[in-house]
C-alpha positions in Angstrom: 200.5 14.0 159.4 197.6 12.0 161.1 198.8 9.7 163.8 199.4 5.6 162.1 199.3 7.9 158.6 202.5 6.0 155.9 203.8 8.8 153.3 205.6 8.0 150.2 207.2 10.0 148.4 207.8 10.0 144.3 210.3 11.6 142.2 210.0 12.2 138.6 211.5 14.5 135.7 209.3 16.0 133.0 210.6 16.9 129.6 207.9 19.0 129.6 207.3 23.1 131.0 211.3 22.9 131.2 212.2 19.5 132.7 212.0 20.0 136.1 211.6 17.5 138.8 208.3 17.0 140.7 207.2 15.3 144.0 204.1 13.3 144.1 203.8 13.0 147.6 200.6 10.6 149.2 199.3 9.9 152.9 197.0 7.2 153.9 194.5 8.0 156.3 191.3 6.4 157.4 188.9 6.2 154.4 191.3 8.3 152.2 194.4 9.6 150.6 195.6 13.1 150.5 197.5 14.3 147.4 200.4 16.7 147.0 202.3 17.9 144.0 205.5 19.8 144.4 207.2 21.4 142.2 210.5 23.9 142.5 210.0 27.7 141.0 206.3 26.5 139.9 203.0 26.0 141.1 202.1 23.3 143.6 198.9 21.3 143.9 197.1 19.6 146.7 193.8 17.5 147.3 191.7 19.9 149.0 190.1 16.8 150.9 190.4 13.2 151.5 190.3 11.6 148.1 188.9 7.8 147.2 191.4 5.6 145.1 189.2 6.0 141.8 189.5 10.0 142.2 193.3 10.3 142.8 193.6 8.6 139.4 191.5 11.0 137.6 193.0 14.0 139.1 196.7 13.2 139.1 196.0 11.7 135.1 194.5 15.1 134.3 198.4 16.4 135.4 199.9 14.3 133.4 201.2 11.1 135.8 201.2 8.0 134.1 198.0 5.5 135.8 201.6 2.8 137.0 203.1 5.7 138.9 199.8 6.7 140.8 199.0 3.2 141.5 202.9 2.5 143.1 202.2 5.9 144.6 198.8 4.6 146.1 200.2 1.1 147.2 203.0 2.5 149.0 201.1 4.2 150.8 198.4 2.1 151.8 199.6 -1.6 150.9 196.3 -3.2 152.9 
């Protein structure tokens, strides 16, 4: 994690693909946010770069999150 970088972490259970708990995990850092998914006995996901607000949204709604939880998720992490 970049030095001054805040991390928040998300937990969630889905009813779907078995009901298992994933971690939405997302760190600030200057001009972006990077994006991981995490999920036990399946297949994870991260942002292969920094991402802008606008394009988290868009890829974490194409995995099914909800726009309220990504926006929390975003605020935590970057509240300014």
């Amino acid at each position: 994690m970049a030095t001054g970088a805040t991390s928040r972490s998300c937990f969630l259970a889905r009813r779907t693909g078995g009901g298992r708990p994933v971690s939405l995990d997302v760190v600030y850092e200057a001009g972006g946010n990077r994006v991981s998914l995490g999920r036990p006995h399946a297949e994870s996901w991260y942002s292969p770069r920094l991402l802008t607000a606008t394009e988290v949204l868009e890829e974490l709604s194409k995995r099914g999150w909800c726009s309220t939880e990504i926006t929390d998720a975003l605020y935590a992490a970057n509240p300014d």
